[in-house]
C-alpha positions as CSV (number, residue, x, y, z in Angstrom):
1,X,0.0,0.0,0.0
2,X,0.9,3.1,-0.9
3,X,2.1,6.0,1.7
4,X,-0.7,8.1,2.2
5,X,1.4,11.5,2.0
6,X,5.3,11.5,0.4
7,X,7.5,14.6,-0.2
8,X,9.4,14.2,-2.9
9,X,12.7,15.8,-3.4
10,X,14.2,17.0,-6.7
11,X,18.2,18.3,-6.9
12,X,20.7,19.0,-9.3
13,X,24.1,20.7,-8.8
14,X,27.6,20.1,-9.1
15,X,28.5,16.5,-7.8
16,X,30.6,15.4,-4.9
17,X,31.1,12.6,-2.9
18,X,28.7,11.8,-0.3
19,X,25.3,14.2,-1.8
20,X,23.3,10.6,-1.5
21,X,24.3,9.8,1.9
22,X,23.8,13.8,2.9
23,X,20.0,13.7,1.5
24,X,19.9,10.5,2.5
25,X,20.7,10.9,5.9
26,X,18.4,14.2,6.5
27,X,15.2,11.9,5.5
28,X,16.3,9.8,8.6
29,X,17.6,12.3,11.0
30,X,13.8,13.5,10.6
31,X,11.9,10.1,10.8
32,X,11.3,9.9,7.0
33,X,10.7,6.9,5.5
34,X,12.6,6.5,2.0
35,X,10.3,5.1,-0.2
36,X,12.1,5.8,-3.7
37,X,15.6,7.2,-4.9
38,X,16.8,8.0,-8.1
39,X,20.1,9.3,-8.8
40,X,22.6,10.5,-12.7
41,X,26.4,11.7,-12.1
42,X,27.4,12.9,-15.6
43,X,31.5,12.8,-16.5
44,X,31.0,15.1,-18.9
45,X,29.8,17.9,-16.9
46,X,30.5,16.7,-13.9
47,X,26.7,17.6,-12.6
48,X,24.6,15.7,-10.1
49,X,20.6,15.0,-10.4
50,X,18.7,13.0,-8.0
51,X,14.6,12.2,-7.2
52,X,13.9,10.9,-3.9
53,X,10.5,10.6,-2.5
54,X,9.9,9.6,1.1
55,X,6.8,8.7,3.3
56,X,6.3,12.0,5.4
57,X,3.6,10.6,8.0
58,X,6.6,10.3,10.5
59,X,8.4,13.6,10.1
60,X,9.2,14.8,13.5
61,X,9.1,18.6,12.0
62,X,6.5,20.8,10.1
63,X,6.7,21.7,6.2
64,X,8.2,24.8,6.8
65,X,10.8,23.6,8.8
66,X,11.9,21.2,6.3
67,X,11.5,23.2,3.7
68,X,13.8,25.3,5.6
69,X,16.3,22.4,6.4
70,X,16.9,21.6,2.6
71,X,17.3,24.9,1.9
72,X,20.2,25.3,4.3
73,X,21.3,22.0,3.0
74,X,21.2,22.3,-0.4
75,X,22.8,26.2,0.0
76,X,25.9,23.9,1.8
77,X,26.5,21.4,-1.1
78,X,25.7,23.8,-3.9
79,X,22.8,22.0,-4.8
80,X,19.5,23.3,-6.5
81,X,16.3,22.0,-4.8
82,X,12.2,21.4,-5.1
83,X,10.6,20.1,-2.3
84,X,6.9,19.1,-2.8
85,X,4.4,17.3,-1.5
86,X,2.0,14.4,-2.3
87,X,-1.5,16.3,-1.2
88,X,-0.6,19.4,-3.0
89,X,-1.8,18.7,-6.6
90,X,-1.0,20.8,-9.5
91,X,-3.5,22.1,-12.1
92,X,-2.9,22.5,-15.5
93,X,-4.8,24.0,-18.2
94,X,-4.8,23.1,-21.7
95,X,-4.6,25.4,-24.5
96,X,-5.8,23.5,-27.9
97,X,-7.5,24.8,-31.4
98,X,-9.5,22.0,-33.6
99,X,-7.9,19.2,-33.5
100,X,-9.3,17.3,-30.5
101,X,-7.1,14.3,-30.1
102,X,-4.2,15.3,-27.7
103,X,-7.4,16.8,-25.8
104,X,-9.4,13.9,-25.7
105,X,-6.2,12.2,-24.2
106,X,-4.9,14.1,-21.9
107,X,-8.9,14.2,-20.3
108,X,-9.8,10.9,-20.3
109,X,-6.1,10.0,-18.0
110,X,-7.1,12.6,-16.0
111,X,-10.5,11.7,-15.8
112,X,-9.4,7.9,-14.9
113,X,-7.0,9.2,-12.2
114,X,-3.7,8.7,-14.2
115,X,-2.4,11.8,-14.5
116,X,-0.8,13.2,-11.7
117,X,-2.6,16.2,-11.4
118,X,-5.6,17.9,-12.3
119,X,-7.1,19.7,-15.6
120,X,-8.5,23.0,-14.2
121,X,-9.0,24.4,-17.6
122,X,-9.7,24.7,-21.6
123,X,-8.3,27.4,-23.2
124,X,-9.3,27.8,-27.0
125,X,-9.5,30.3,-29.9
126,X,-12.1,28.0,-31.6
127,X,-15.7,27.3,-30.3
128,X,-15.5,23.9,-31.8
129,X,-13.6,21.5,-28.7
130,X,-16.5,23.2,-25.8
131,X,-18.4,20.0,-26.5
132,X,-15.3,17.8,-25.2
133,X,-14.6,19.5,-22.1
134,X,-18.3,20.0,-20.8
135,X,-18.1,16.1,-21.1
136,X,-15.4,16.1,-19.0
137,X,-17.3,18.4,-16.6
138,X,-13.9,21.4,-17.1
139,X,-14.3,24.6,-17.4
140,X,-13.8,26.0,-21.2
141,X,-12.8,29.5,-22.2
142,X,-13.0,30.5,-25.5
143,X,-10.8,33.3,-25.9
144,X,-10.4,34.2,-30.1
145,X,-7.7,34.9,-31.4
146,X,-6.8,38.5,-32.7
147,X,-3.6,39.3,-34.5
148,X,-3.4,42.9,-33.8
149,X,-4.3,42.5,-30.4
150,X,-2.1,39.4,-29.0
151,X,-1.2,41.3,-26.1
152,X,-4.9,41.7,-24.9
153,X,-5.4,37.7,-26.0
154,X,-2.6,36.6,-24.0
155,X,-3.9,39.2,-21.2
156,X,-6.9,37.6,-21.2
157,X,-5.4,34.4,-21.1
158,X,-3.2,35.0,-18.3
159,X,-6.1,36.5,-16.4
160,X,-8.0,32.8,-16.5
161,X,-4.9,31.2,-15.6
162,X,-4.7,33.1,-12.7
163,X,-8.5,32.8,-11.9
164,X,-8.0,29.5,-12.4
165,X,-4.4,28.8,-10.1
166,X,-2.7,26.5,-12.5
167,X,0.2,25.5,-12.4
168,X,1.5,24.0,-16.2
169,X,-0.1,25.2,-19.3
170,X,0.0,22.2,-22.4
171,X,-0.1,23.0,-25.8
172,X,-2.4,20.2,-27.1
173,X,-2.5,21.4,-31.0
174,X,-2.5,24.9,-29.8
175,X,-2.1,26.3,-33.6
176,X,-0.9,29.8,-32.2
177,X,2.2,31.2,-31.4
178,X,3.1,32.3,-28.1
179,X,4.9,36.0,-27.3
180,X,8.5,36.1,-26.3
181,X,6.9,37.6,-22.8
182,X,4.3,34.6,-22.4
183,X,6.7,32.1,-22.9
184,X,9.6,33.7,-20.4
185,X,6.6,33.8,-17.7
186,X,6.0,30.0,-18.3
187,X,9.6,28.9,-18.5
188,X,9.7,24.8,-17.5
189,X,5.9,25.1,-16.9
190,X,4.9,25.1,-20.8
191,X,4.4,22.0,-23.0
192,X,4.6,21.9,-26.2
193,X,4.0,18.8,-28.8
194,X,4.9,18.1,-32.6
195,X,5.3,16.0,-34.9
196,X,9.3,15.1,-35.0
197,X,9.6,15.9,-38.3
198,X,10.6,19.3,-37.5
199,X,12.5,21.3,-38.9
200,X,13.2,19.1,-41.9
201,X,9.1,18.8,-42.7
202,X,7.5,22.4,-41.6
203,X,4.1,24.0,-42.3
204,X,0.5,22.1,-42.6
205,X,1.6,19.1,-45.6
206,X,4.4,17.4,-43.0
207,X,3.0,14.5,-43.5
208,X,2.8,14.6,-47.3
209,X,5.8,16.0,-47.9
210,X,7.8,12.7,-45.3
211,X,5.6,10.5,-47.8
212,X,7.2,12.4,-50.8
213,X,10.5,11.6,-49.2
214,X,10.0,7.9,-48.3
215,X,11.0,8.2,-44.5
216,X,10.3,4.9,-43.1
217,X,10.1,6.1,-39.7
218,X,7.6,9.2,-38.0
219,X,7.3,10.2,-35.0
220,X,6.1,12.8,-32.1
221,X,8.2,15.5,-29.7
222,X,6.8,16.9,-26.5
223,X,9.1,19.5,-24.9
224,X,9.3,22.8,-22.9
225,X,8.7,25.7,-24.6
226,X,11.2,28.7,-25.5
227,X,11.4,31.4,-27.3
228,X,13.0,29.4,-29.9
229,X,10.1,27.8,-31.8
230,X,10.4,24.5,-31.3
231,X,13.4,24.5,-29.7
232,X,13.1,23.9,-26.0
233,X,14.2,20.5,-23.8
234,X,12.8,17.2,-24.7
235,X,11.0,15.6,-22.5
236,X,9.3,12.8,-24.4
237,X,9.7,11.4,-27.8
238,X,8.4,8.1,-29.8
239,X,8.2,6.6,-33.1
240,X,6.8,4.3,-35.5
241,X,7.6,2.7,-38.9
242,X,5.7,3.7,-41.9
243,X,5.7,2.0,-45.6
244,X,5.5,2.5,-49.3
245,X,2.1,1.0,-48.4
246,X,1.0,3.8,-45.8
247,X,-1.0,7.0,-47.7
248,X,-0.6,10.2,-46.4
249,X,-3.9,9.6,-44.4
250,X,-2.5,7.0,-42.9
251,X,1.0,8.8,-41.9
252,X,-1.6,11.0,-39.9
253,X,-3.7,8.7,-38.1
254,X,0.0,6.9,-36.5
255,X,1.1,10.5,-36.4
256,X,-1.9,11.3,-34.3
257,X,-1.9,8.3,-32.4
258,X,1.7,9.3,-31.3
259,X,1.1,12.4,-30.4
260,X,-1.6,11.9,-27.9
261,X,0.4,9.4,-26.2
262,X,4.2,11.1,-26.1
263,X,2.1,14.5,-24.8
264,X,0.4,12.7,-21.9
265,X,3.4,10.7,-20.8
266,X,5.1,13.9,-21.0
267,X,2.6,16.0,-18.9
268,X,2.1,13.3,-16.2
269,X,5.9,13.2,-15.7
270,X,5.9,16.4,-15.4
271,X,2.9,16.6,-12.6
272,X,4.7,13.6,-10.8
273,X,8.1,16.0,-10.4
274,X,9.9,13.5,-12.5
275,X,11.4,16.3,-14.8
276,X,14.5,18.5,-14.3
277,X,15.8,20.7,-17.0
278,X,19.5,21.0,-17.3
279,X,20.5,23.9,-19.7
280,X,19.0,22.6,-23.4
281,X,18.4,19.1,-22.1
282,X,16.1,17.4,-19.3
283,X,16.7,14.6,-16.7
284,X,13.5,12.1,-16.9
285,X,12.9,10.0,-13.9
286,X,11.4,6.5,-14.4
């Protein structure tokens, strides 16, 4: 059975001997119970990353006080840390246009229980998708989409997300492009998915023009968002082969089915603090 409330513990820094048995040892000292540990040196860059999660019914000192007790530790080893814990769930909203699929998805996981947090919101510039999330009983905004007002769109957006208290925004098919200022404000907390063609197939005939080519593989990308289009940390990736046999409608519909399922397992391991970014790259904890 599982504990009935874990903190969970995520750190990356420069690496040393003895960071496990330090963290390690402060769980104990403070009559916590470690339930899971997962830890990456790197030669290369000589950086340390670590996920430990511990049953917390036992801690013989508050939340702040741990808090507050990492802190000092982690200031003393040069180490940068998240604390969080298990009955503090984070809300996402998702952003999407027409295309319902990554939508449907990423509701029906939460909806079963499955995805580590919870879908506060449904953010679109198209009417079209309100019927999906009223039958997942979440709250949908339609907020158009004006080209020579984006800052009073993504005003208006941030004012709901606010409302709202989320946490992670996901791009499920959102077909707009974010502002420089947007993006910044949701740095590491903005997922993004396409189809991993890009940049060598851009623009609305991908799929067409990797049939042209005769790839035999696809696949899909979900990553953090930057200013950069396209550009940010991977967190998730996946592929499947295609044939000489496979029309372009067919490219889509594994194209599709890949996209749903790399942007959920990419937003839940987010919401389970699995995730840490290091410079271009992230660190994904199984």
């Amino acid at each position: 059975m599982a504990p009935e409330l874990t903190a969970t513990l995520l750190v990356s820094g420069p690496n040393r001997p003895g960071l496990v048995a330090r963290l390690s040892d402060f769980v104990y000292q403070h009559g916590g119970n470690i339930v899971s540990a997962d830890h990456h040196g790197e030669r290369e860059s000589d950086l340390f990353f670590m996920r430990l999660t511990w049953d917390a019914a036992g801690m013989t000192q508050g939340r702040e006080a741990t808090r507050a007790g990492i802190d000092e530790l982690a200031a003393e080893l040069s180490l940068k840390a998240e604390l969080t814990w298990s009955d503090v769930v984070q809300r996402a909203a998702v952003f999407a246009s027409r295309t319902p699929h990554t939508l449907y998805d990423l509701l029906l996981t939460w909806q079963l229980g499955e995805l580590g947090g919870d879908i506060a919101l449904v953010v679109s510039n198209h009417r079209s998708l309100e019927s999906v999330a009223k039958h997942f009983g979440v709250r949908y905004e339609h907020v158009p989409f004006d080209a020579n007002d984006r800052a009073g769109v993504e005003a208006r957006q941030q004012a709901l997300l606010d409302e709202c208290r989320v946490d992670l925004v996901v791009l499920a098919r959102y077909m707009q492009v974010l502002s420089p200022p947007f993006v910044e404000r949701w740095r590491g907390r903005l997922i993004n998915i396409h189809h991993s063609f890009l940049p060598a197939f851009v623009g609305a005939q991908a799929y067409r023009q990797a049939r042209e080519r005769g790839v035999k593989m696809i696949g899909a990308t979900a990553h953090y968002v930057t200013t950069e289009l396209d550009q940010g940390p991977i967190i998730e990736q996946d592929v499947v082969r295609v044939s000489h046999r496979d029309e372009v409608e067919d490219y889509a519909r594994k194209g599709r089915d890949l996209e749903r399922q790399v942007l959920t397992r990419a937003v839940r391991w987010h919401l389970e603090r699995r995730v840490l970014v290091s410079g271009d790259r992230t660190i994904v904890f199984s």
